[in-house]
gemmi code that builds the backbone of each chain (N, CA, C; Angstrom):
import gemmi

chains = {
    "A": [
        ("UNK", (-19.669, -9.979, 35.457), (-19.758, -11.142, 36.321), (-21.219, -11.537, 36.524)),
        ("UNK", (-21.255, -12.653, 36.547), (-22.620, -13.262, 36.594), (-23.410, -12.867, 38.112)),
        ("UNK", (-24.454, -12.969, 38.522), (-25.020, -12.406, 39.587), (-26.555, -12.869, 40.128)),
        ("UNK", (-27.265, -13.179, 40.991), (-28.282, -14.001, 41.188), (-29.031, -13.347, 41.855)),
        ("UNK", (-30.530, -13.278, 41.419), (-31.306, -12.483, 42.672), (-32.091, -13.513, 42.641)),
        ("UNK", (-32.913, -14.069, 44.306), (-33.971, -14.430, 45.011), (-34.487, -13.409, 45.280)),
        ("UNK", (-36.215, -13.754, 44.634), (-36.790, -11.831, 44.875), (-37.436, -12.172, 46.324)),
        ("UNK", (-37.486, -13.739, 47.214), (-38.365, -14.092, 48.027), (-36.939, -13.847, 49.102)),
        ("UNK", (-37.040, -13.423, 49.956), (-36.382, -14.362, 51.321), (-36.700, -14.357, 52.116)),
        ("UNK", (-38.223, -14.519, 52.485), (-39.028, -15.578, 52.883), (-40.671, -16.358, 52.497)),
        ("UNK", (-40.710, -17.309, 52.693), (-41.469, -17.938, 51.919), (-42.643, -18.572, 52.837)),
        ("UNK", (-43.924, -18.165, 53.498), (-44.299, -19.384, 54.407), (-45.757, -19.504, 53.495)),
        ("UNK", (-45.958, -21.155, 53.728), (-47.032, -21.772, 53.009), (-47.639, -23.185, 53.750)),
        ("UNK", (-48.605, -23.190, 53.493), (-49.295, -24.432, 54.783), (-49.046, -25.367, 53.620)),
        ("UNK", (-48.930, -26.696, 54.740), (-48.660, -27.921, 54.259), (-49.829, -28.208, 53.397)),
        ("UNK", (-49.387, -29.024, 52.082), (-49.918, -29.661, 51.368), (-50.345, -28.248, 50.256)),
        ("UNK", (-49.704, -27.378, 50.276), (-50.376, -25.961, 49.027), (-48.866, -26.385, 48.154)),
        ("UNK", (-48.830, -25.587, 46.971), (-47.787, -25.568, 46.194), (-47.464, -24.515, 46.716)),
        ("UNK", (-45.637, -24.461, 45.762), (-45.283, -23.394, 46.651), (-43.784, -23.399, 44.647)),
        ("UNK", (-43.969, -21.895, 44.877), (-42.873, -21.266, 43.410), (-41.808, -20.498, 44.285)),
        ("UNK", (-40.558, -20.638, 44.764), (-39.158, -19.780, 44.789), (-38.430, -19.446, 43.443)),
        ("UNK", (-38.299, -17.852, 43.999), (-38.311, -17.621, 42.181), (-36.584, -16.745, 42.341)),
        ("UNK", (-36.100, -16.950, 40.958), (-34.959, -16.861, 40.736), (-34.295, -16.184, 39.544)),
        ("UNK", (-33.674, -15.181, 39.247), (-33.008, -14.654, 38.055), (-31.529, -14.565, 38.230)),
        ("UNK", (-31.257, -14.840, 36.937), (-29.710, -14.279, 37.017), (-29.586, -13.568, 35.848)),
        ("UNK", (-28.695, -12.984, 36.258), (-27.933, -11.617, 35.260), (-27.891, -12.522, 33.765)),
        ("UNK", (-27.676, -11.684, 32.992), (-27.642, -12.348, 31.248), (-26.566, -13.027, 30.872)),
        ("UNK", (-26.686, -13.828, 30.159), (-25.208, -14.500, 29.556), (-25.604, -15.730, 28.205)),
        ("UNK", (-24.834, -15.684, 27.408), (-25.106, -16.778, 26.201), (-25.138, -18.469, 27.133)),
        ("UNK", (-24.152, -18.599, 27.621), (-24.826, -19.994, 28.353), (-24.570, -19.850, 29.817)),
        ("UNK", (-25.372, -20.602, 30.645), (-25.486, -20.573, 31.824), (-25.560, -22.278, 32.287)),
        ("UNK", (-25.250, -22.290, 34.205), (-25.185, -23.455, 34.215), (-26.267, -22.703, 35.730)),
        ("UNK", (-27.058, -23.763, 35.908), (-27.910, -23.024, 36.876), (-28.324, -24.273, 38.140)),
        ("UNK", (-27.794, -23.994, 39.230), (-28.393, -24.937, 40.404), (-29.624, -24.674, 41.848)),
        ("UNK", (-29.867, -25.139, 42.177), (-31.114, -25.512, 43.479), (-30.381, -26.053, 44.708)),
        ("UNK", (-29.881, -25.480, 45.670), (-29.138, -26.186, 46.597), (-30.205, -25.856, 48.050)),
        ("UNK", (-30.305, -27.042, 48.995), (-31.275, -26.978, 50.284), (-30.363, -26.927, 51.281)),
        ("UNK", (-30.675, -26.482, 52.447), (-29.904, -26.411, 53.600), (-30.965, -26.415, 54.799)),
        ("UNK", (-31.180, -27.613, 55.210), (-31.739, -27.752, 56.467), (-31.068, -27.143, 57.654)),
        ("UNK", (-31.663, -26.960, 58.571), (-31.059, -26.526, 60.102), (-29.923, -27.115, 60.181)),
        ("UNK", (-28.843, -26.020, 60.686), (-27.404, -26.811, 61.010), (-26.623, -27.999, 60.174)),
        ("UNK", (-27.106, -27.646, 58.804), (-26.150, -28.702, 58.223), (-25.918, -27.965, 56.565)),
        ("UNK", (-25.041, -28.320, 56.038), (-24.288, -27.961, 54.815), (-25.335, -27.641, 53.972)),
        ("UNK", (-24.746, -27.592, 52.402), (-25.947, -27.426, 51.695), (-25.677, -29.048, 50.885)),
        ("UNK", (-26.963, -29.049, 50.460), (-27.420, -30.375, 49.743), (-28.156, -29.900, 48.286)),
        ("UNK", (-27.666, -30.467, 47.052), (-28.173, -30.229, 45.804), (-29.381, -30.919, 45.748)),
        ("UNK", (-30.538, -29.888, 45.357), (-32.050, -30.293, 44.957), (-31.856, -30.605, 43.818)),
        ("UNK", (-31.249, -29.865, 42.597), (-31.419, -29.874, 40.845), (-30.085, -29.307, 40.711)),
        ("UNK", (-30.212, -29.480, 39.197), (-29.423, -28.428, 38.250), (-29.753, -28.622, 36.988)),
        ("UNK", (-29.333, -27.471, 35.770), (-29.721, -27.371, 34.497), (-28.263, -27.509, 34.502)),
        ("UNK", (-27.658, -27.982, 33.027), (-26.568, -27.845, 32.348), (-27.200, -28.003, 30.793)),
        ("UNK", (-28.228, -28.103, 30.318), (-28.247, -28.056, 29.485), (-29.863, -28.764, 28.760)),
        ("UNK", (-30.061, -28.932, 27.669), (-31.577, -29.997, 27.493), (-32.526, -29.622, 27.776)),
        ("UNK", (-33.428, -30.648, 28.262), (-34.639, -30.167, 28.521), (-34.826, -29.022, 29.636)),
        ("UNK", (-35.704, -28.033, 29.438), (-35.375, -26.953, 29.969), (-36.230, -27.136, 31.340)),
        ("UNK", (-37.196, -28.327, 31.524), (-37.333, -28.981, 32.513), (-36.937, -29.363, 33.463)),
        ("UNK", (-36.538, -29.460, 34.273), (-35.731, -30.173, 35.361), (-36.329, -30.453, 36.669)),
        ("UNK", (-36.313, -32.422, 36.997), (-36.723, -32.429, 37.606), (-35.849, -32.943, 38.886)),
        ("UNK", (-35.846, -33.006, 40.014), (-34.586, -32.711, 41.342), (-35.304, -34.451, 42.142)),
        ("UNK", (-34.342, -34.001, 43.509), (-35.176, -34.942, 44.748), (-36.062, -34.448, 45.456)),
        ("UNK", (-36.694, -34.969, 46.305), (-38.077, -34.397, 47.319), (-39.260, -34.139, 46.253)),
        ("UNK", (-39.473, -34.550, 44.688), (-40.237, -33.847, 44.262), (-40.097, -32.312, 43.661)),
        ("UNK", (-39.354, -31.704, 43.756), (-38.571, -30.542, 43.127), (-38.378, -30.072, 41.359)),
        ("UNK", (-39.019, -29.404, 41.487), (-38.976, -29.468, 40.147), (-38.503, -27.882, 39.496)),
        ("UNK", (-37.898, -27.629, 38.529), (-37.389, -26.007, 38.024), (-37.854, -25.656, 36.486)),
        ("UNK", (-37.795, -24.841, 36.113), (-37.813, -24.536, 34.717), (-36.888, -23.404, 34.280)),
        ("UNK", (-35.978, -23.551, 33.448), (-35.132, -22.886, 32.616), (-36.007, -21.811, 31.646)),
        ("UNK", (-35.541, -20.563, 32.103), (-36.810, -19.925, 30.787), (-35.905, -18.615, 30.336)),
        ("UNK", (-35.138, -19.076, 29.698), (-33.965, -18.153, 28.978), (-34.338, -16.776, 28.190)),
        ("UNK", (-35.657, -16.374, 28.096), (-36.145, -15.045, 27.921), (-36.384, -13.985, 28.819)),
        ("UNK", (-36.860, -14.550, 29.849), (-36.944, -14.267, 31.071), (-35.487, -14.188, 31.879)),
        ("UNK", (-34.534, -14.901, 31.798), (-33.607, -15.160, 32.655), (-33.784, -15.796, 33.784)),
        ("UNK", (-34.787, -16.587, 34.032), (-35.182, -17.070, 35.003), (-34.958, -18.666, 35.472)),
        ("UNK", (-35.123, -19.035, 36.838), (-34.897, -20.756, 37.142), (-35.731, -20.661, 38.647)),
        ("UNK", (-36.701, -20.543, 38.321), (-38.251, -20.718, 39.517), (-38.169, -22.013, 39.680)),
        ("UNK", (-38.300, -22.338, 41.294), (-38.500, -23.744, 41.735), (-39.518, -23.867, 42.486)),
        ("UNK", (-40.344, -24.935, 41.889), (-41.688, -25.163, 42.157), (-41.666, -26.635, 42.907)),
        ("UNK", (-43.007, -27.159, 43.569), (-42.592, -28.285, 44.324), (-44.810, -28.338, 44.257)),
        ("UNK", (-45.428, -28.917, 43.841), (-46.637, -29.227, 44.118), (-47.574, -29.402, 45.276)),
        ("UNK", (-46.879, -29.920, 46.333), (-47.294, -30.468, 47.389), (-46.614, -30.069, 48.293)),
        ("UNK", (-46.019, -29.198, 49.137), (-45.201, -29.346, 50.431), (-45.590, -30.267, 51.544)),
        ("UNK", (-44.180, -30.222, 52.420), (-44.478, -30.725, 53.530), (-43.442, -29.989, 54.782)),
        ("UNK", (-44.003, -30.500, 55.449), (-43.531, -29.797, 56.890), (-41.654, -30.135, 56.704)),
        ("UNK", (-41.455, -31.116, 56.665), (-39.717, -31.366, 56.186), (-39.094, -30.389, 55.314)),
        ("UNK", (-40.403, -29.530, 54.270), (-39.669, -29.021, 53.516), (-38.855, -27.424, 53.837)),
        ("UNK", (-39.442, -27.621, 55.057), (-39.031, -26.373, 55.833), (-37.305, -26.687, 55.456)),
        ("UNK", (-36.651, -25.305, 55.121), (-35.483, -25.220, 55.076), (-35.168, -23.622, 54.454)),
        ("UNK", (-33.660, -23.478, 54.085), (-33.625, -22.423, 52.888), (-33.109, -23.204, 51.575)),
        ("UNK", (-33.366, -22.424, 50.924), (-33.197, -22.737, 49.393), (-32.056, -21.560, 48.863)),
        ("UNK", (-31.264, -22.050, 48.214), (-30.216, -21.496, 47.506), (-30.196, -21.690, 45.617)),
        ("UNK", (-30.562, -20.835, 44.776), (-30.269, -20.646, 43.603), (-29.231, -20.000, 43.477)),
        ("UNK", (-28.164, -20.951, 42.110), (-26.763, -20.813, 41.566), (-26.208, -20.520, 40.708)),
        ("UNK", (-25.270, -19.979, 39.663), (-25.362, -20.333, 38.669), (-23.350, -19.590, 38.241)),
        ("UNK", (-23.471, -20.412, 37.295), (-22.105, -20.081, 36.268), (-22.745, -19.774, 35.007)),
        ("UNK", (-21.140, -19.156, 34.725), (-21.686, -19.201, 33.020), (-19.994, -19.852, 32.549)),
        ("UNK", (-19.348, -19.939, 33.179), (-18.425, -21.213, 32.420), (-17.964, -22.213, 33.454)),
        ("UNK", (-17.531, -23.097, 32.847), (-17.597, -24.545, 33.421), (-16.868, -24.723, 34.297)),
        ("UNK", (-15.407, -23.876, 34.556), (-14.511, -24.471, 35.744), (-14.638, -23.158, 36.725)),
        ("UNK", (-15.321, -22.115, 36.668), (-15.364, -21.219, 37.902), (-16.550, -21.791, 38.850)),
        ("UNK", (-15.956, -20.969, 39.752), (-17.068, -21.049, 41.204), (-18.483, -20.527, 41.222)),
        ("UNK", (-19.314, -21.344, 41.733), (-20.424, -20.933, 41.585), (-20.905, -19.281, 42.247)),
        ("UNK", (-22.121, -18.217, 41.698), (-22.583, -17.824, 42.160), (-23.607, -18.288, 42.984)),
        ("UNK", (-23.962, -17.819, 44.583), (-24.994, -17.916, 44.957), (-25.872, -16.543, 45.309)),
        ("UNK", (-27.158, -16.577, 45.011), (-27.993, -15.750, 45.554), (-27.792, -15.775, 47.089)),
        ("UNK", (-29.598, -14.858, 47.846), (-29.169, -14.429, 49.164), (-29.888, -15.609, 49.754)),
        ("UNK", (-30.844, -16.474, 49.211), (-31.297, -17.352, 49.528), (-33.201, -17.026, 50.084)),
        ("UNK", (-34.005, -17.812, 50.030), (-35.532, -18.141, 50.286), (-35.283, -18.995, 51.468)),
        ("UNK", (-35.838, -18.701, 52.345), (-36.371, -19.510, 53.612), (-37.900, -19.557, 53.291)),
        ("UNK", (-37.667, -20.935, 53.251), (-39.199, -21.737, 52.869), (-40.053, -21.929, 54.785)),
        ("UNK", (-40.894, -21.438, 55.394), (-41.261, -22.191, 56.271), (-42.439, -22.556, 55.729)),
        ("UNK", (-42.871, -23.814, 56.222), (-44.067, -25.006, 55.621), (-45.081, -25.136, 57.127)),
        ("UNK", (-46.373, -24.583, 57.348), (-46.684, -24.349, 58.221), (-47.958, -25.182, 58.312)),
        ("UNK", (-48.229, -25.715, 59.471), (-48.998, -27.146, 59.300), (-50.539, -26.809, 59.689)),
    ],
    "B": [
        ("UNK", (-20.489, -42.291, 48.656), (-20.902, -41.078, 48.866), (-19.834, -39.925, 48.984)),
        ("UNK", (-19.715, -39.015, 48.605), (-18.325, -37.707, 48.576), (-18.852, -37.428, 50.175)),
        ("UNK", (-17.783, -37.423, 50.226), (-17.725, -36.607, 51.858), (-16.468, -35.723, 52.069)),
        ("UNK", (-17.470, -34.179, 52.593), (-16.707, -33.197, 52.680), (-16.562, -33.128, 54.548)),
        ("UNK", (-15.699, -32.842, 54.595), (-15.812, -32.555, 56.592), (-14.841, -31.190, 56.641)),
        ("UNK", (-15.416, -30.987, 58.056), (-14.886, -29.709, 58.205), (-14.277, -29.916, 59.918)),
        ("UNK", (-13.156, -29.592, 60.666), (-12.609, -29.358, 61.707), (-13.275, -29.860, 62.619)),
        ("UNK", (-14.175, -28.177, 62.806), (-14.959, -27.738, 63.968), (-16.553, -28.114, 63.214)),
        ("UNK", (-17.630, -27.984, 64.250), (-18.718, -27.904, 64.034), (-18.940, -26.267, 64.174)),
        ("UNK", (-18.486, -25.815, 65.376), (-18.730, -24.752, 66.642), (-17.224, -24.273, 66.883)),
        ("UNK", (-17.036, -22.752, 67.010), (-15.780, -22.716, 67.578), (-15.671, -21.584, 67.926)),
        ("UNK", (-15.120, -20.931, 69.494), (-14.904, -19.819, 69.669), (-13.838, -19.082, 69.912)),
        ("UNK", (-13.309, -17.801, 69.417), (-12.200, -17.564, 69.374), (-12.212, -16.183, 70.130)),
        ("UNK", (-10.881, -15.521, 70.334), (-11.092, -13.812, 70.568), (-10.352, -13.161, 69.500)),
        ("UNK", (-10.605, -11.994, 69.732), (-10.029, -10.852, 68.781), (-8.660, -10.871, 68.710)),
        ("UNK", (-7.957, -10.835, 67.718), (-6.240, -10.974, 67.315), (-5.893, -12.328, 67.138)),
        ("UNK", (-6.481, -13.732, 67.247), (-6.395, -14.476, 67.129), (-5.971, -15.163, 66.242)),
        ("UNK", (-5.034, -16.234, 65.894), (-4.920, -16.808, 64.582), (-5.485, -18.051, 64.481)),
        ("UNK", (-6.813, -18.047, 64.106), (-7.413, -19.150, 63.484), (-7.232, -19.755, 62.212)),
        ("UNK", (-7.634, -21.427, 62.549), (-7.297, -22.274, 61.404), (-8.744, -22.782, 60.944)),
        ("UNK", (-9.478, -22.500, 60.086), (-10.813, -23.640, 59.755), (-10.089, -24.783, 58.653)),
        ("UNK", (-10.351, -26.200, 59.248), (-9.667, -26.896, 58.155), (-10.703, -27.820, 57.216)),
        ("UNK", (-10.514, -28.432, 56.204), (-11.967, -28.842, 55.310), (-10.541, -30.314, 54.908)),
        ("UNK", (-11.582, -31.274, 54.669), (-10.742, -32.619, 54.010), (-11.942, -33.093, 53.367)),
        ("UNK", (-11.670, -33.069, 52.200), (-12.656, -34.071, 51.233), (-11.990, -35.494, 50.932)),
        ("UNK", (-12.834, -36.600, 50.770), (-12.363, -38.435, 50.444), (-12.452, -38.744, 48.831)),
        ("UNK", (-12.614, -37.670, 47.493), (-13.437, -37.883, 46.628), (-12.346, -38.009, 45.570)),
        ("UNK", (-11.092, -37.260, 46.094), (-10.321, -36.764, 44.868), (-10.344, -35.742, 44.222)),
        ("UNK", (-11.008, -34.552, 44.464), (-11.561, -33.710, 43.623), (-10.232, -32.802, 43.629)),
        ("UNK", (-10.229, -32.236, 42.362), (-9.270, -31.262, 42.437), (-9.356, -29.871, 43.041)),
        ("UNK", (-10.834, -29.592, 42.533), (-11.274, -27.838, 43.333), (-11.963, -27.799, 44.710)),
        ("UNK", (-11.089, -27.001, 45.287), (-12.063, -26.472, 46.790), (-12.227, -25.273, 46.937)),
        ("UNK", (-13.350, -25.062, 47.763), (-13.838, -24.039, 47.880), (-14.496, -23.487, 49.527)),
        ("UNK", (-13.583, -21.691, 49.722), (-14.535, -21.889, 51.094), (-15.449, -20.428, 50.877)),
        ("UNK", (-16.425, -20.606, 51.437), (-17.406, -19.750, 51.416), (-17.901, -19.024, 53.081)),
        ("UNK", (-18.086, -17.905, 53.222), (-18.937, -17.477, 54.095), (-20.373, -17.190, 53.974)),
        ("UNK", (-21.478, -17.871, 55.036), (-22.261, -17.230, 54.785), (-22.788, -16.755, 55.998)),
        ("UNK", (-23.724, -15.575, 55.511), (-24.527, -14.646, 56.694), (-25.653, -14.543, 56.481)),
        ("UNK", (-26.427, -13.917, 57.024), (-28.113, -13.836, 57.782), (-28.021, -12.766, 56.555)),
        ("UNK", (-29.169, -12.822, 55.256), (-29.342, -11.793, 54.440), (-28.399, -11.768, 53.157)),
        ("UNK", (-27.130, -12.242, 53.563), (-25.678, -11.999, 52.240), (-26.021, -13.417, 51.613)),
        ("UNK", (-26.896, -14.761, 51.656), (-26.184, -15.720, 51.173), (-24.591, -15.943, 51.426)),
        ("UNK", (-24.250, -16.929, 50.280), (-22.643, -17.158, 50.428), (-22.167, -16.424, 49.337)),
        ("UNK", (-20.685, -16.233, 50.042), (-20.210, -15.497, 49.701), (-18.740, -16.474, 49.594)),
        ("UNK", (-17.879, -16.159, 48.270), (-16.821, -17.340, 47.926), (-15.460, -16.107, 48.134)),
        ("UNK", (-14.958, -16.763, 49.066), (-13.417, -16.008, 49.879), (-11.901, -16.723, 49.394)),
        ("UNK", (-11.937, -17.710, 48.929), (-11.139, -18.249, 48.032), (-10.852, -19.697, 47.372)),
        ("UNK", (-10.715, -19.776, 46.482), (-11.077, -21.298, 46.211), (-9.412, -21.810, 45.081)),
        ("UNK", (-9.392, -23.166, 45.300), (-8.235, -24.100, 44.673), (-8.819, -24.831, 43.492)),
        ("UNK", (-8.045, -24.793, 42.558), (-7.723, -26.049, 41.267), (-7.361, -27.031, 41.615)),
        ("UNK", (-6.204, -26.547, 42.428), (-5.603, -27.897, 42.562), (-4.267, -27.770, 43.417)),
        ("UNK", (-3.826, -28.903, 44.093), (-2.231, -28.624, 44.773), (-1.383, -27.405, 44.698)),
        ("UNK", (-1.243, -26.467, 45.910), (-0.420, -25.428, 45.804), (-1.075, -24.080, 44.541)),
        ("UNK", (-2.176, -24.213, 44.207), (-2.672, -23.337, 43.974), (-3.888, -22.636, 44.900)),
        ("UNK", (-4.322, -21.346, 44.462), (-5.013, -20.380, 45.129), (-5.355, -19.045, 44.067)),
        ("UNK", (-6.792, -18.743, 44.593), (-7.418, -17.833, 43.859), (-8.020, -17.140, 44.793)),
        ("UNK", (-8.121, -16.063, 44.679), (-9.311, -14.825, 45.227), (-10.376, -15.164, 44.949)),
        ("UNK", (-11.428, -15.149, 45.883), (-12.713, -15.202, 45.574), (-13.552, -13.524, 45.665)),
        ("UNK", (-14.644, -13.237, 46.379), (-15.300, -11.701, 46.116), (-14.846, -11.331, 47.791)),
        ("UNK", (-14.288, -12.089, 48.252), (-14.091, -11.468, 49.770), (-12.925, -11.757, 50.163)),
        ("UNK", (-11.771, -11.648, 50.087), (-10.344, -12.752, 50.746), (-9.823, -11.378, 51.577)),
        ("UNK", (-9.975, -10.116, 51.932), (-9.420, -9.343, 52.871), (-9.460, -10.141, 54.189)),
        ("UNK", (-8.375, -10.529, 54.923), (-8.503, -10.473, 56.449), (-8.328, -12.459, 56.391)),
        ("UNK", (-8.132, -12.773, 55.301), (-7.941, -13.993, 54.560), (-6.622, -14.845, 54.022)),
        ("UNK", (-6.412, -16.341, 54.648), (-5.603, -16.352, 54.025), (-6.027, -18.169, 53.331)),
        ("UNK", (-5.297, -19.058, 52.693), (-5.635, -20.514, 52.668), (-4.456, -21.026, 52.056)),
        ("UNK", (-4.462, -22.594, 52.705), (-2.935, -23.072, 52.468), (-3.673, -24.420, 51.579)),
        ("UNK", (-3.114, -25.064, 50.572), (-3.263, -26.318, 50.165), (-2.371, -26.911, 49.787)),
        ("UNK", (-1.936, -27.738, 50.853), (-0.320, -28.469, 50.357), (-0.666, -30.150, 50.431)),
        ("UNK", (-2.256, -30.426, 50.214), (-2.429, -31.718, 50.219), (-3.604, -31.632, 49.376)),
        ("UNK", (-4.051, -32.457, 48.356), (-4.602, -32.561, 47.445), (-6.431, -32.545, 48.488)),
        ("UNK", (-6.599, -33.158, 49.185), (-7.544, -33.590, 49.752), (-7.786, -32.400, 50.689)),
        ("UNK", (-6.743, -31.555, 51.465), (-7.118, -30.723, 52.270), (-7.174, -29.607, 52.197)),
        ("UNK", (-7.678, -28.401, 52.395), (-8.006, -26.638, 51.931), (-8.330, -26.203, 53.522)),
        ("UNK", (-7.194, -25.372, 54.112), (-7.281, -24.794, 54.735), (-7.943, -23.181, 55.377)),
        ("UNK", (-8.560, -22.942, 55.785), (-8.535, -21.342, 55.723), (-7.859, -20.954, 57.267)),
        ("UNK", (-7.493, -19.428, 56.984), (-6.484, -19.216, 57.507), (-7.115, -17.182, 58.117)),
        ("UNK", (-7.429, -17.248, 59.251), (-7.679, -15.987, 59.876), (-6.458, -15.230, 60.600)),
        ("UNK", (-5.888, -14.477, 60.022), (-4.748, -14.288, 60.490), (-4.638, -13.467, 61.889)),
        ("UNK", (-5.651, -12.667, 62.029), (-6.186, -12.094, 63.134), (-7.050, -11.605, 63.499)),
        ("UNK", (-8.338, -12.742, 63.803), (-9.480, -12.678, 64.176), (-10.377, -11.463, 64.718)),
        ("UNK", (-11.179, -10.842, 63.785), (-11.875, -9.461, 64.214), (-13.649, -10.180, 63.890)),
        ("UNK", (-13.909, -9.581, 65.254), (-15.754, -9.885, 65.109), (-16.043, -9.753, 64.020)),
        ("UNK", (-15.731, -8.453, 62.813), (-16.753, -9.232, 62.145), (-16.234, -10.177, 60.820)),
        ("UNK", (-15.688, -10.969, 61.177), (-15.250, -12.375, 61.051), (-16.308, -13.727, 61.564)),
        ("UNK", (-16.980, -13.574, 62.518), (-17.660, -14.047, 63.519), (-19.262, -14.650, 62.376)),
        ("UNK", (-19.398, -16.166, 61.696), (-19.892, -16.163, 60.506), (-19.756, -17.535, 60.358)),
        ("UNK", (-20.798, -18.488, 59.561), (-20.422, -19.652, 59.036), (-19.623, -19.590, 57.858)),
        ("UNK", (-18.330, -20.592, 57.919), (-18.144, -21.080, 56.861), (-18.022, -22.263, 56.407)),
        ("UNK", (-18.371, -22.413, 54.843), (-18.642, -23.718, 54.664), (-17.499, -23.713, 53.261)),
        ("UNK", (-16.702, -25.253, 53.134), (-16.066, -25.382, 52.576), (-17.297, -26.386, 51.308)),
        ("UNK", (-16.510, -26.287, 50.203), (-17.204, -27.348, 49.240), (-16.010, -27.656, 48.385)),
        ("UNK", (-16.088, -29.324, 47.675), (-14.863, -29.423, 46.954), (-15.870, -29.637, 45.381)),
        ("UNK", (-15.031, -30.263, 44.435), (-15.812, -30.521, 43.367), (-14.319, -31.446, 42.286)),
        ("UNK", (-14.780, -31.965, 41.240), (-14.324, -32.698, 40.952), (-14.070, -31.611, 39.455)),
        ("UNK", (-12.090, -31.901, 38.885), (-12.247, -30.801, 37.629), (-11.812, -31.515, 36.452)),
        ("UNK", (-12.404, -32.559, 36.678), (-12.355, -33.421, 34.519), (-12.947, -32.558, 34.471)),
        ("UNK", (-12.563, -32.817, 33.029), (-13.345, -31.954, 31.881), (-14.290, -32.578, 31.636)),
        ("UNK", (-15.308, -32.263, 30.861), (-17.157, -32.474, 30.881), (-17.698, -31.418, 30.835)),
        ("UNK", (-19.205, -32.098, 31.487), (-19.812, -30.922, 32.052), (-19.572, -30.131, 33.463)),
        ("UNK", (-20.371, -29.170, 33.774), (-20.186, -28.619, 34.809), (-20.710, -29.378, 35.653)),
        ("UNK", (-19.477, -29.550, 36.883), (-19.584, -30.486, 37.970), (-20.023, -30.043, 38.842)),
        ("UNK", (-21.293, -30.883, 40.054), (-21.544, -30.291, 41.198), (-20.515, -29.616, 41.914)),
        ("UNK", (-21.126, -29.108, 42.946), (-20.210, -28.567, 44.319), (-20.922, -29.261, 45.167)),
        ("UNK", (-20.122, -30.061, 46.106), (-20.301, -31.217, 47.471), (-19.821, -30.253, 48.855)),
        ("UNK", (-20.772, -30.146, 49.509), (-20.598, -29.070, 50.659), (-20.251, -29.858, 52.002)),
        ("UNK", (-19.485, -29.210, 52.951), (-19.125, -29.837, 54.549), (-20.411, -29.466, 55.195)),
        ("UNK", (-20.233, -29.201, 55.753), (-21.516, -29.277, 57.533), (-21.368, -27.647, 57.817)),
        ("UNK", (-20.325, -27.310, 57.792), (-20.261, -25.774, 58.149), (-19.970, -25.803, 59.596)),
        ("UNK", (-18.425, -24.757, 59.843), (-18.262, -23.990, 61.155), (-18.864, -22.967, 61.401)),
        ("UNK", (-19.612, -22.805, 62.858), (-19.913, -21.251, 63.235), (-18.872, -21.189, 63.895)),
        ("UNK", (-17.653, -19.855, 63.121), (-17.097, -19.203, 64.393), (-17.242, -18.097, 64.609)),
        ("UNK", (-17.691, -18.112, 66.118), (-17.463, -16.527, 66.954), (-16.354, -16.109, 67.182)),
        ("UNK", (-15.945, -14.975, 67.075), (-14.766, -14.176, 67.430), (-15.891, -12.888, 68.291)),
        ("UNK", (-14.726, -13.004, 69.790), (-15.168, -11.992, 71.007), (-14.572, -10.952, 71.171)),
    ],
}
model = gemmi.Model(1)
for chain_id, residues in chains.items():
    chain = gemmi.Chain(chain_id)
    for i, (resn, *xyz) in enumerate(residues, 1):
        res = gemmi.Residue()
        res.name, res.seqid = resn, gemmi.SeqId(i, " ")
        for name, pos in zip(("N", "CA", "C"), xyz):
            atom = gemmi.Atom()
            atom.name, atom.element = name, gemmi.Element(name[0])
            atom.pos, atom.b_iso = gemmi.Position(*pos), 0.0
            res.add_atom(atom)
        chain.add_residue(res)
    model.add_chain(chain)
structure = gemmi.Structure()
structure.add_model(model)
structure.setup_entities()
């Protein structure tokens, strides 16, 4: 079974620094891999996802990931923070198309001004 | 916009209790899904639907139950509420054409306490 580690769970960084949440999952020939945010008291909200292509991926808020299939990895990077970006972060992933996603334990980003 | 909703926001219950968390998605989707999550565990998937009158185990369904007798709605079902039950859960639905792999669209999430 597929399986996800966040090696961060927690993350604090002053506004306006970059900031990397980093992410592995267990091995598999294909993978489907997501970025989900969860502000205070509310659901989760999709930043990104890979399904496939450029191994690039770029999300909303500025969000950006990289697919690096030697590594096993899907690090999410963001250039610039901001104080909004305070939240947790959730990395996901499948490895076939109609099961339920795995989630990791999650990164709490605080963005400190 | 997909919109997932959930019951309760907030809800408190006691021990032996039979709680209902209920989830209604507007999207059509065929799969739902409910998840717990906790301080440290992430989420954790307790059982999830294809579709009408089906049901699957997820990595946690002890102490678990879920009804889907309406395409749109996924129930979960506490048959007798023990603290440590006491946990957000958040339902998500998703859409199952075939394609690619489809998002998951998440509710707001219940905290319920059980006393």
């Amino acid at each position: 079974a597929q399986s996800v580690t966040q090696l961060d769970s927690q993350v604090p960084v002053f506004e306006e620094a970059p900031v990397e949440l980093r992410c592995n999952y267990s091995s598999s020939v294909s993978v489907y891999l997501f970025w989900y945010v969860q502000y205070p008291n509310q659901g989760l909200q999709l930043l990104l996802k890979y399904l496939s292509g450029s191994t690039l991926v770029k999300g909303i808020n500025g969000f950006e990931a990289e697919f690096n299939k030697s590594q096993t990895s899907f690090h999410l990077r963001k250039p610039s923070v901001h104080i909004s970006d305070t939240a947790e972060y959730f990395c996901a992933v499948s490895d076939r198309r109609n099961t339920p996603l795995v989630f990791g334990k999650g990164t709490r980003l605080s963005v400190i001004a | 916009d997909v919109k997932v909703t959930q019951s309760s926001r907030y809800l408190v219950k006691r021990t032996g209790e039979k709680v209902f968390l209920e989830c209604v998605q507007d999207m059509d989707h065929e799969n739902m899904f409910w998840y717990r999550q906790d301080p440290g565990l992430g989420l954790r998937l307790i059982y999830f639907s294809y579709d009408v009158k089906m049901k699957e185990k997820g990595d946690i369904p002890e102490g678990y139950s879920v009804s889907r007798e309406k395409k749109e709605r996924f129930s979960l079902i506490l048959e007798s509420a023990s603290t440590n039950q006491t946990s957000m859960y958040l339902c998500a639905s998703r859409t199952g054409t075939s394609g690619n792999y489809n998002e998951q669209f998440f509710g707001p999430g219940t905290r319920l306490t059980v006393l």
